[in-house]
C-alpha positions in Angstrom: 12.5 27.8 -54.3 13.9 29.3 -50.9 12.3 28.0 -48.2 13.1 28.8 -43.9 12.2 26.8 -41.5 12.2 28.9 -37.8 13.4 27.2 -34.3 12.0 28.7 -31.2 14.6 27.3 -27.8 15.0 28.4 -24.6 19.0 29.4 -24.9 21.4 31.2 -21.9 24.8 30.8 -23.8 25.2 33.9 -26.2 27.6 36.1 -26.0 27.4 39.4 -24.5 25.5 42.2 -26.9 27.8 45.1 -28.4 26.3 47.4 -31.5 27.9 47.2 -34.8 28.9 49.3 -37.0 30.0 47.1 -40.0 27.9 47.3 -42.8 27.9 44.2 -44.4 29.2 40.4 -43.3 30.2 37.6 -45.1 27.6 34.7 -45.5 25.0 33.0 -48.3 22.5 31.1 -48.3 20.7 27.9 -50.6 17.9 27.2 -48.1 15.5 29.5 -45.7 13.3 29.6 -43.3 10.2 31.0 -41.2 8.1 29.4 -39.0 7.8 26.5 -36.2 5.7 25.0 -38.7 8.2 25.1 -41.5 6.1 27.5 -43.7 8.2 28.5 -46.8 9.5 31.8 -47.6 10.2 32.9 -51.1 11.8 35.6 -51.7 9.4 38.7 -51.7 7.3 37.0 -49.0 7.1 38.5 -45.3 6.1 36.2 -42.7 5.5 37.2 -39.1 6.4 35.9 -35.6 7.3 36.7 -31.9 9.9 36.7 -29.8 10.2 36.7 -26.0 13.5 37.8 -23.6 15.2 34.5 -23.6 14.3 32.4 -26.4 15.8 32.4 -29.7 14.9 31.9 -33.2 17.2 30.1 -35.5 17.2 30.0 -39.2 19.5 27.3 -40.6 20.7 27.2 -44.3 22.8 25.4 -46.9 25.0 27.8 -48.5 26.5 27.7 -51.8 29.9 29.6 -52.6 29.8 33.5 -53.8 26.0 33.8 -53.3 24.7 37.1 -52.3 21.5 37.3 -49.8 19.7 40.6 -48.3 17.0 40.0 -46.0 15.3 42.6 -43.5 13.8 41.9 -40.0 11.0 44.6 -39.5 11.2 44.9 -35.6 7.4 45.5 -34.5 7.1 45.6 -31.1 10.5 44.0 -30.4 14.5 45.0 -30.2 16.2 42.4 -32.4 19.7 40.8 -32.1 21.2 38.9 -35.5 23.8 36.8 -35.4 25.7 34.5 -38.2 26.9 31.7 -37.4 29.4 28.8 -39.8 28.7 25.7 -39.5 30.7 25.3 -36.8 29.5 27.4 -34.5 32.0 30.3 -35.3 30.2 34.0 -34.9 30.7 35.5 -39.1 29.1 38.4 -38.2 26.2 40.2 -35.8 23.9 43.1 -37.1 21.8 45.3 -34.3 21.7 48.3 -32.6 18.2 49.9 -34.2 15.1 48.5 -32.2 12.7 49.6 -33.7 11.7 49.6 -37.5 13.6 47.8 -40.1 17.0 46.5 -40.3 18.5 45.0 -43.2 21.2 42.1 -43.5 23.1 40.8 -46.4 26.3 39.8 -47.4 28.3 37.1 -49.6 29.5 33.9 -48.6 33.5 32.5 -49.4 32.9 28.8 -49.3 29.8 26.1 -49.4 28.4 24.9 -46.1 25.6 25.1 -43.4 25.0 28.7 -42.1 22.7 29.5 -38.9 21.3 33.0 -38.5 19.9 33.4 -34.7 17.4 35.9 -33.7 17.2 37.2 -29.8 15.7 39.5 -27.9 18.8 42.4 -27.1 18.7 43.0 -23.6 16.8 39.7 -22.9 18.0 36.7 -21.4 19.0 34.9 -25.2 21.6 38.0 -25.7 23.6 36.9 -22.4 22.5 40.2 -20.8 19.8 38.8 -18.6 19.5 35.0 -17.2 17.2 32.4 -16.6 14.9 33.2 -13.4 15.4 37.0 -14.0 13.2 39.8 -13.3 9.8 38.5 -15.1 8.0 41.8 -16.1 11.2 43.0 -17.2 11.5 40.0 -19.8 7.5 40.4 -20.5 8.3 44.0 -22.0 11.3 42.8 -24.1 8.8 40.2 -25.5 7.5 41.1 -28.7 6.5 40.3 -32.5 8.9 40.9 -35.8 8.8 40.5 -39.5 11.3 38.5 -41.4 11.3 38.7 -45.1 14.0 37.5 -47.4 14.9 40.3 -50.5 17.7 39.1 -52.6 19.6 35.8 -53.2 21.9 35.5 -56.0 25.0 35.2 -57.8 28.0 37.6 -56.2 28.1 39.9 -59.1 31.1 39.8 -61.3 30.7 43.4 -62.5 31.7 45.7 -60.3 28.4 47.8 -61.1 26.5 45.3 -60.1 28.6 44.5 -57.5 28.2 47.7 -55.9 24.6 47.9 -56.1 24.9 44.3 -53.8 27.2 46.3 -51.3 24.9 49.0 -50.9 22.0 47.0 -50.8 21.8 47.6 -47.1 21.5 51.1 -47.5 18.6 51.5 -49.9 15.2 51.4 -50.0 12.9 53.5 -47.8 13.2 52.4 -44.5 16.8 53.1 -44.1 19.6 56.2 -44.4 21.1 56.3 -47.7 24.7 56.1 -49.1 26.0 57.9 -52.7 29.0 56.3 -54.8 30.5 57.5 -57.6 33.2 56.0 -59.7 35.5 57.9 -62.2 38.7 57.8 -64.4 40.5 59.9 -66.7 37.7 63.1 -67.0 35.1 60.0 -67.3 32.6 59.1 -64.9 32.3 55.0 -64.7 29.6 54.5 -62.4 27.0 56.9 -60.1 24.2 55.6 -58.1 22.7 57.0 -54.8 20.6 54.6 -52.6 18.1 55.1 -49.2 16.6 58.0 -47.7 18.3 61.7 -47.4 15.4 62.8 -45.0 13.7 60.1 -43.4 11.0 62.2 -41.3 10.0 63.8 -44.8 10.7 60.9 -47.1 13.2 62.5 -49.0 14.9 60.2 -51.1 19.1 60.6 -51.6 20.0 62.2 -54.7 23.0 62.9 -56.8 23.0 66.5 -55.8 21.8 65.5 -52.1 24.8 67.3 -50.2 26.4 65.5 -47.5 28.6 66.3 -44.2 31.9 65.2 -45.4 33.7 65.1 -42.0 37.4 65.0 -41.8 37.3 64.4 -45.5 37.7 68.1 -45.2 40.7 68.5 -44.4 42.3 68.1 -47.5 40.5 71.3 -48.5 42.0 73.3 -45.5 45.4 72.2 -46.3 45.3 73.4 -50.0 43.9 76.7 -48.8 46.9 77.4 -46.3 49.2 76.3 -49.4 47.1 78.7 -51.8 48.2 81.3 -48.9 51.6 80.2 -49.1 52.2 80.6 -52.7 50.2 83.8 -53.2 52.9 84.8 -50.5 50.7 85.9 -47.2 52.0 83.0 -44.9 55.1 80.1 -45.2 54.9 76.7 -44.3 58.1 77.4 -41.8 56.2 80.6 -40.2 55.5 80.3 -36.4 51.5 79.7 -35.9 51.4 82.5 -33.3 52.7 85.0 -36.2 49.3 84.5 -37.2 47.7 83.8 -34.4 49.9 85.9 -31.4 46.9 84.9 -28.6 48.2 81.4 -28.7 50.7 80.7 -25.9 54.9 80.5 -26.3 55.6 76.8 -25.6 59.4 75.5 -25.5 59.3 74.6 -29.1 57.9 76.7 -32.1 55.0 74.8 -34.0 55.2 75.7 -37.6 52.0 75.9 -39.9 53.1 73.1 -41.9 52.6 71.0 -38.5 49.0 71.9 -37.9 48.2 70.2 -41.3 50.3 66.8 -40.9 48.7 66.3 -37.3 52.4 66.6 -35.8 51.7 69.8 -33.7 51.8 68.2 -30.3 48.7 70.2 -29.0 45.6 68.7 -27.6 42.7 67.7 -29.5 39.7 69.3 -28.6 36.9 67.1 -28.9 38.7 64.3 -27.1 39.6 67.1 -24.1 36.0 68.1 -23.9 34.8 64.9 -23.2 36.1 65.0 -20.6 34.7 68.0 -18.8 31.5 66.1 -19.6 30.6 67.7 -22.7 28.2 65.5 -24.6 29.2 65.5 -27.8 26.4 62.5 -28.8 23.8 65.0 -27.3 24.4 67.7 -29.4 26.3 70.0 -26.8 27.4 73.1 -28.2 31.1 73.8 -29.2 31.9 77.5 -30.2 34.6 78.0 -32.9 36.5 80.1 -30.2 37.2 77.3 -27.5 40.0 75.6 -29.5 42.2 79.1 -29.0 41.3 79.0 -25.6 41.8 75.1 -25.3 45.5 76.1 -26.8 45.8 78.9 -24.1 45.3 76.5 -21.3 47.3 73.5 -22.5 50.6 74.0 -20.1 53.0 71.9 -22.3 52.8 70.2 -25.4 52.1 66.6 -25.8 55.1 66.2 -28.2 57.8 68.5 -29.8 56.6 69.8 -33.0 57.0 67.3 -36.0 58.7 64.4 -34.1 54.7 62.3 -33.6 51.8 61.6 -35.6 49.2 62.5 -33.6 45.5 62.8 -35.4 44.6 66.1 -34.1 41.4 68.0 -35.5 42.5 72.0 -32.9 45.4 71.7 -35.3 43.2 72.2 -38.5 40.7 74.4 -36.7 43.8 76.7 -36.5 45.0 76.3 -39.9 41.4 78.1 -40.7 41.9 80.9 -38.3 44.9 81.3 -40.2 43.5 81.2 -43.1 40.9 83.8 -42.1 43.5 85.7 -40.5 45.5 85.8 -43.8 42.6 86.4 -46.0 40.7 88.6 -44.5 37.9 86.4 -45.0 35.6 84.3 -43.2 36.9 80.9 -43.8 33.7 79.9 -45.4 33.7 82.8 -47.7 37.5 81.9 -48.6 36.5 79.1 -49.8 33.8 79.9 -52.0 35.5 82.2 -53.9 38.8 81.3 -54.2 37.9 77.2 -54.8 34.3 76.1 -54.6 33.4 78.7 -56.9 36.3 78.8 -59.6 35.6 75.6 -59.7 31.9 75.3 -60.2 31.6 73.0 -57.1 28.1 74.5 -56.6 26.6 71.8 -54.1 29.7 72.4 -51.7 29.8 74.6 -49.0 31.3 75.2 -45.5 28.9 75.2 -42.8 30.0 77.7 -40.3 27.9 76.3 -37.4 25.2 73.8 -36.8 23.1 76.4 -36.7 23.8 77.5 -40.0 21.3 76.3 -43.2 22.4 73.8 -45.3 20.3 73.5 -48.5 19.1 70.3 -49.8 21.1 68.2 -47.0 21.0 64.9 -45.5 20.6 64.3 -42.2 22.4 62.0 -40.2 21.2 59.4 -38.2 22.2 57.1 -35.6 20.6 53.9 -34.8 18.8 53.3 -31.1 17.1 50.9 -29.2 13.7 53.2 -30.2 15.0 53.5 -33.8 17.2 56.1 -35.9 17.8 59.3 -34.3 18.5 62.9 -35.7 21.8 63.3 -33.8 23.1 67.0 -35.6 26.8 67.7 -36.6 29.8 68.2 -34.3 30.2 72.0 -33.2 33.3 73.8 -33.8 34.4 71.6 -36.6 35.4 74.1 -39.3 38.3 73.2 -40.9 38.4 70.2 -39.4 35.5 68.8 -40.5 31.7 71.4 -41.2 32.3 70.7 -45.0 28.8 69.2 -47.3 29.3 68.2 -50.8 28.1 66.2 -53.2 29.2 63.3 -55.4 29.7 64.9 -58.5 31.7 68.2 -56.8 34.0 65.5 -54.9 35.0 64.1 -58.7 35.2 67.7 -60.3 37.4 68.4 -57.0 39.6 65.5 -57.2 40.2 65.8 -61.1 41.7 69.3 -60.4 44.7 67.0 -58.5 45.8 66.3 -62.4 44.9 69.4 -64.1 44.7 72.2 -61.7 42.6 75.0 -62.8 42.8 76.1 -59.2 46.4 75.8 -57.1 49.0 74.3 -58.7 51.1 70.8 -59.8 53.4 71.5 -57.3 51.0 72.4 -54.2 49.3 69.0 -55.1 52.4 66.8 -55.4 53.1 68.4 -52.1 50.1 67.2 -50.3 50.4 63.7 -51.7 54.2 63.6 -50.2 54.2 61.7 -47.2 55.8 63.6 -44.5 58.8 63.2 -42.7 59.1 63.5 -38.5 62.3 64.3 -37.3 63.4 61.1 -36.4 63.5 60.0 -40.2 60.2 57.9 -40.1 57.2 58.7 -42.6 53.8 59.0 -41.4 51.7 57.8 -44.2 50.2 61.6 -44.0 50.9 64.4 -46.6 49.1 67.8 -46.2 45.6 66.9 -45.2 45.7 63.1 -47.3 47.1 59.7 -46.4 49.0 58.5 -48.9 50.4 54.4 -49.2 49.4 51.8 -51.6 46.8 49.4 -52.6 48.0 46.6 -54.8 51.1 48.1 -56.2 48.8 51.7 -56.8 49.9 54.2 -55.4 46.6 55.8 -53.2 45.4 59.0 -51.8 42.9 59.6 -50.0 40.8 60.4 -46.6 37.9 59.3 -44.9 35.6 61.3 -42.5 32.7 60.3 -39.9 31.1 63.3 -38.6 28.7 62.4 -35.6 26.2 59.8 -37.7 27.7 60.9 -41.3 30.7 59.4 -43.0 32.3 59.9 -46.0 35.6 58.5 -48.1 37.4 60.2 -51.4 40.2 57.7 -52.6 42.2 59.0 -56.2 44.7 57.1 -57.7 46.9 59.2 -59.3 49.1 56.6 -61.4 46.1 56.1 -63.6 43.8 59.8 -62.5 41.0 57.6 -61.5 38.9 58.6 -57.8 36.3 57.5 -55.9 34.0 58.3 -53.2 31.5 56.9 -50.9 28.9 59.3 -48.7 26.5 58.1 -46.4 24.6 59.5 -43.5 24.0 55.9 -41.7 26.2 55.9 -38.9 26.7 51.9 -39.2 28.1 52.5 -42.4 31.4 51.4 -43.1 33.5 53.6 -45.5 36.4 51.8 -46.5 34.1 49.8 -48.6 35.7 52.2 -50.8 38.5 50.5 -51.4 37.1 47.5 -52.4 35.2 48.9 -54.9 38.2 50.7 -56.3 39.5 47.1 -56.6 36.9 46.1 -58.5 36.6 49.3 -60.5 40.3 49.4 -61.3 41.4 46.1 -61.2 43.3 46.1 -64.6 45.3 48.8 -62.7 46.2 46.5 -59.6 48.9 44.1 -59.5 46.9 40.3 -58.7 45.6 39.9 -55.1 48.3 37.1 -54.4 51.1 38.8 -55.2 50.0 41.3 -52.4 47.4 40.3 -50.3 49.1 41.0 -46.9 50.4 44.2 -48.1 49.8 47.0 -45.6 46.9 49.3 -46.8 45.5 46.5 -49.0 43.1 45.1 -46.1 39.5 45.1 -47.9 41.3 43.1 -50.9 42.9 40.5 -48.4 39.9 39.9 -46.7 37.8 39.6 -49.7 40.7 36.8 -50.8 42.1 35.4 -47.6 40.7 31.8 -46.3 39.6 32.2 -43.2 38.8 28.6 -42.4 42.4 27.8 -43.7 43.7 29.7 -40.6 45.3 28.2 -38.2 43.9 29.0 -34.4 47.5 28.1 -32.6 49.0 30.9 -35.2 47.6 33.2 -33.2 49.0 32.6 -29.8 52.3 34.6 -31.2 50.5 37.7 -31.1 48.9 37.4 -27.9 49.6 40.0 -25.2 49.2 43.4 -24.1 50.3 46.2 -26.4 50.8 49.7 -24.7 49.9 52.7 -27.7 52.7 54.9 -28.2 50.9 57.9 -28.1 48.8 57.0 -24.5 51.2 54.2 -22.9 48.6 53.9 -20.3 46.1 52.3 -23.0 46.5 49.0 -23.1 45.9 46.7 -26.3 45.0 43.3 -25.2 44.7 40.3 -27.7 43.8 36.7 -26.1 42.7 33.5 -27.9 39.8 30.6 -26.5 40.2 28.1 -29.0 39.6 29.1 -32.6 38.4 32.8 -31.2 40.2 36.0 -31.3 39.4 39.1 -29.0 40.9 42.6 -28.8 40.3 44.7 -25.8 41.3 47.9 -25.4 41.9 49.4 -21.6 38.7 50.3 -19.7 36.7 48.5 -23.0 34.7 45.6 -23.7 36.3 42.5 -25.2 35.7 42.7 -28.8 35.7 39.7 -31.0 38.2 40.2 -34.0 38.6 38.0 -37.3 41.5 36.8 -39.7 42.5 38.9 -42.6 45.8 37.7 -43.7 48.8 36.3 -41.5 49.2 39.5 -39.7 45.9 41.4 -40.0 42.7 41.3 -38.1 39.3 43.4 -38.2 37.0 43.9 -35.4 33.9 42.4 -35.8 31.8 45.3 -33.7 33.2 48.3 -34.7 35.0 49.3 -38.3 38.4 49.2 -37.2 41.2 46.4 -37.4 44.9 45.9 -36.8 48.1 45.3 -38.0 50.9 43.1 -36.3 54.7 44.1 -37.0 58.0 42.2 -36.6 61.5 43.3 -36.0 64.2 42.5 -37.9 64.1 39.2 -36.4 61.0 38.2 -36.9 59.5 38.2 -33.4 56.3 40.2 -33.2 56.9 43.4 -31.6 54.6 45.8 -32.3 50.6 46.2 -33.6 49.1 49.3 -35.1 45.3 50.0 -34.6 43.9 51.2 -38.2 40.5 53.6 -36.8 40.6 57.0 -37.9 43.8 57.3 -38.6 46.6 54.7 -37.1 47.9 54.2 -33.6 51.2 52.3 -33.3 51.3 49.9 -29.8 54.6 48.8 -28.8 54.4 45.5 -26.9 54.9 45.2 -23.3 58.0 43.0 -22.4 57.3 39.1 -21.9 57.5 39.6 -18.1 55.4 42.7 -18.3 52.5 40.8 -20.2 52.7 37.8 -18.4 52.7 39.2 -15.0 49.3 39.6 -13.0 47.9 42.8 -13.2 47.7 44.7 -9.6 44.8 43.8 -7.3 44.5 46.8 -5.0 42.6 45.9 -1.7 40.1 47.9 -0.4 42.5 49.7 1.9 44.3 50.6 -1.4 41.3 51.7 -3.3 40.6 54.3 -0.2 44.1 56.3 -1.1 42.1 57.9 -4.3 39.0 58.3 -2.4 38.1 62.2 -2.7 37.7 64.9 -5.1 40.1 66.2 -7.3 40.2 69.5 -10.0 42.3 70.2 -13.1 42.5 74.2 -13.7 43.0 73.3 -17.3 39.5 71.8 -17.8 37.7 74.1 -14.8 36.1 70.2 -14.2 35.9 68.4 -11.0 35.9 64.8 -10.7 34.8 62.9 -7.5 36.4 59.2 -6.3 34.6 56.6 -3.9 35.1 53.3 -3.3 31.4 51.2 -3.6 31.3 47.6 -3.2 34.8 46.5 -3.4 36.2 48.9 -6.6 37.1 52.7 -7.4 34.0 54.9 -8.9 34.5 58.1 -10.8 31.6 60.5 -10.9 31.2 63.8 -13.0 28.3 66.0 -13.4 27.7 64.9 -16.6 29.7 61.5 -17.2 28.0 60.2 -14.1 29.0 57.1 -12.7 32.1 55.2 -14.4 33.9 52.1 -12.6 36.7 51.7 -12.2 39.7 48.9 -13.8 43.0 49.1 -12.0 45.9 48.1 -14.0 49.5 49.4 -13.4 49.6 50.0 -10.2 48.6 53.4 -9.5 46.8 53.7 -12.8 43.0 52.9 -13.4 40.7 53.1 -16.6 37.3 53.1 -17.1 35.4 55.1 -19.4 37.6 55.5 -22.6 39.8 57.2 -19.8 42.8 56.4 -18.4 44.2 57.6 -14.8 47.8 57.4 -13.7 47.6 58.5 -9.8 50.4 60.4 -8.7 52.0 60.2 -5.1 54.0 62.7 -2.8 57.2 61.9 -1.2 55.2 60.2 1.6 53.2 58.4 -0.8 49.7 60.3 -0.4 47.8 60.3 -3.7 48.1 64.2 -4.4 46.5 63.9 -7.8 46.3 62.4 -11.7 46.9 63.0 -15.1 44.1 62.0 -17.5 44.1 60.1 -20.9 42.3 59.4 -23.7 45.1 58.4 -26.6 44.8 62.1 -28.7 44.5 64.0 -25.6 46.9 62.7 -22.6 48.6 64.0 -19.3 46.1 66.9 -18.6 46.4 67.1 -14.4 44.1 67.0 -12.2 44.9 68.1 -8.6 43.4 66.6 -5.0 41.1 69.4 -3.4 39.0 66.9 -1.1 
């Protein structure tokens, strides 16, 4: 019997609230829980209770090792908080961000021992947010009452069917936004399940043939039709992009097409640039297809000479459609019907031209809020970036053409698969619209994509022609999972988890396998400092320890709590991301790469330059950027005052955004960063403005 006993305290000491976006944390349980008068709960049973601002409920259990549990809190009346905790007191994990409805938990546990799930009011005083003797009717209408009802607990499958069924367990049922797998290998399919809602206002559940928004997943489809160009002889990989597209400007250095689609172009990226001329792209602002030639036309240098940096960049594959267009003499969506949806017989896949556009038997995407999921739309302009649905089944009959090409050719996919080269000699880990490394000694290909609240990931194999893919349109849900299944799937394939378990692209395996509790806390202190990204040296990587925790924080960000995955790998606990330490040949630690859509290497600052105190401007200081300033690049103003001691930055639409100096002369706040620039008698004439894929774009003093 499974029993929970619940624990209402007064408690002030939590940690600070931050969504999530993992999808599923590591913990089991033997014994739960449920009310102050230690009413049992079996699994099935719901049992209801309250909350106020403040207090917190605790469920405590004895876990066994490799036990699966699910349980759901339905949040009533009240905005719930979840965290896990060891027996220790460690944070495992923390699940929130929808506040009202239901919200499901679950995970496996890696070892026996007592586990503590705690319940709080977000935005109350028991998240950290508020404090004891705040504002009273403000913590009366956080107050309010919940269901907790334990679902599963069981044995961590062994078969990866039923395995995957656990995993996705979060994601099904008909409260929640769905997720699709499907599982394949030589021409035969091994496993295909959907799970959760397509539709939630209609109750629409997610189907086999349900067609999803496959985000940057689609790029892989843009690059094979600029190499079906190339070989029917209408473009070359080494032609000029403004033979095709003359409009765009003449920089110093020619950008070849082959550089749009291995994200080496060294032009902006769009969506990153129009954030930050306030464009809200979690609103639903509208982005023409037309804006990323004009973007081009603006940008006065480029960011980097053509193929000598890896830059993620999604103008460069909206261009590679115009070109393809151009080329054809098609619309890009009607170029790829006929010439490889079609042929093919991928008939749930299409290219969505707009957001305005229909898009037959679709899932919508949905984004969890403090007043429960919202419809949040796709990202405009996106074709050929991203403005691709499909379906499971066409993303298998797509993948197995890699092998046996009844559309393109062996040589245009052994192309795509090749990582390419930068002119310094280095590989980027990027072919023609794929990442390719390995996972276990197997050599892997594939791509993930996250559209505004949908995300997607197609993963082949092509040592033993075995794929799969994972769709979801539940923006917590984590994509990579993919590779663990594939793990589990294909594990005959793989060489043993010890023999490789730190290996670079192998993370979901490592973490699965690595002993956290075995790790020890002083190991740590080697990595800590401050990491500058290569690409946006103003961003700043920050990595401290306080005892046996870990924290990232990235400039102008939130400290973010980050776990153990091997020796030299870490994930973050809020957001699905984690990083990668590197050595030199020495073996002192040197460098980190960030592994979130796509990877950003971070060289680290010098011992005296991460050690030294960070510049503390005074308010006389601060008053040099007072004012307003205006980049002719953007047509965007942004204003500068100084209010209660530190720099504010307002835009019409941003609004307000403090201010964190760092370098002196440079701020962040935002996701921005600002590196202030002085005239020869050291007035503050203007600054150049950051945000890692976009950088440098000026912005002059007018005011």
């Amino acid at each position: 019997m499974d029993r929970l006993t619940l624990h209402h305290l007064l408690h002030h000491c939590l940690p600070g609230f931050y969504r999530i976006f993992l999808f599923l944390l590591a913990f089991g349980i033997a014994v739960t829980e449920v009310s102050a008068q230690a009413a049992e709960l079996r699994r099935g049973r719901t049992v209801a209770a309250t909350l106020a601002a403040g207090d917190t409920a605790r469920y405590t259990f004895d876990a066994d090792e490799d036990r699966f549990v699910l349980g759901e809190v339905n949040q009533i009346s009240v905005d719930v908080t979840i965290r896990v905790l060891d027996s220790d007191g460690t944070q495992l994990g923390r699940f929130g961000g929808l506040g009202r409805g239901h919200l499901r938990f679950g995970g496996r546990t890696t070892s026996a021992g007592a586990l503590t799930f705690e319940l709080f009011v977000t935005g109350g005083g028991g998240s950290g947010v508020g404090s004891a003797g705040g504002d009273a009717a403000s913590d009366d209408a956080l107050a309010g009452a919940y269901e907790i009802t334990l679902l599963r607990h069981e044995p961590v499958a062994t078969d990866p069917r039923r395995l995957t069924d656990q995993m996705m367990a979060r994601f099904d049922g008909p409260n929640s936004p769905g997720a699709a797998v499907r599982v394949w290998r030589d021409g035969r399919t091994l496993y295909s399940r959907t799970y959760g809602m397509a539709n939630l206002a209609y109750g629409i559940p997610f189907g086999e043939d349900t067609r999803t928004n496959i985000g940057s997943t689609s790029k892989q489809f843009t690059a094979f039709a600029i190499m079906l160009q190339a070989e029917r002889g209408l473009l070359s990989l080494d032609d000029d992009i403004r033979t095709h597209i003359p409009e765009l400007p003449e920089f110093d250095e020619t950008i070849q097409v082959r550089h749009l689609i291995t994200h080496t172009s060294g032009l902006r990226e769009f969506l990153n640039l129009l954030r930050m001329t306030g464009r809200r792209l979690d609103r639903g602002d509208w982005i023409d297809r037309s804006e990323i030639i004009e973007i081009a036309q603006r940008q006065p240098a480029l960011q980097n000479a053509p193929g000598a940096e890896w830059n993620y960049n999604n103008t460069a594959f909206g261009l590679a459609a115009v070109i393809v267009e151009r080329t054809s003499g098609q619309d890009f969506h009607v170029f790829m019907q006929e010439n490889v949806f079609g042929p093919l017989g991928m008939t749930g896949t299409m290219v969505r031209p707009s957001i305005r556009h229909m898009v037959p038997n679709q899932s919508e995407g949905y984004t969890p809020t403090p007043d429960g999921y919202r419809q949040i739309g796709d990202l405009g302009g996106a074709v050929g970036a991203g403005g691709m649905y499909s379906t499971i089944a066409d993303l298998q009959t797509w993948v197995e053409n890699y092998a046996n090409p009844r559309v393109g050719t062996p040589e245009i996919f052994a192309e795509m698969m090749t990582s390419f080269v930068l002119t310094n000699g280095e590989e980027t880990g990027y072919g023609y619209g794929l990442s390719v490394d390995e996972q276990r000694g197997l050599k892997r290909v594939h791509h993930g994509g996250a559209d505004v609240a949908h995300r997607s990931q197609l993963v082949y194999y092509p040592e033993i022609n075995a794929g799969i893919t994972v769709q979801s349109n539940h923006a917590q849900f984590g994509s990579n999972v993919a590779f663990q299944l594939a793990a589990s799937f294909f594990e005959d394939a793989m060489e043993a988890v010890e023999d490789d378990a730190g290996a670079e692209g192998d993370e979901a395996d490592a973490e699965r396998d690595f002993d956290r509790d075995a790790y020890d806390p002083e190991d740590f202190d080697e990595f800590v400092g401050r990491y500058a990204l290569d690409a946006a040296p103003n961003f700043i990587l920050t990595f401290t320890r306080e005892d046996g925790t870990f924290y990232a924080q990235a400039t102008g960000q939130q400290r973010l709590e980050i776990v153990p995955t091997s020796d030299s790998t870490f994930s973050l606990l809020a957001v699905e991301a984690s990083v990668t330490f590197l050595r030199d040949d020495g073996g002192a630690v040197n460098a980190a790469i960030l592994h979130q859509n796509g990877d950003q290497r971070a060289t680290r600052l010098a011992d005296d330059e991460a050690g030294a105190e960070e510049w503390a401007p005074t308010a006389a200081d601060l008053a040099d950027f007072a004012g307003r300033f205006y980049s002719e690049e953007l047509e965007t103003f942004y204003d500068f005052a100084v209010e209660e001691g530190e720099l504010v930055m307002r835009q019409r639409r941003l609004g307000r955004v403090p201010l964190n100096p760092g370098e002196e002369d440079s701020f962040s706040g935002g996701g921005f960063s600002f590196a202030f620039e002085r005239d020869r008698n050291g007035e503050v004439i203007g600054f150049y403005l950051s945000n890692v894929r976009t950088r440098d774009v000026r912005f002059g003093r007018v005011g």
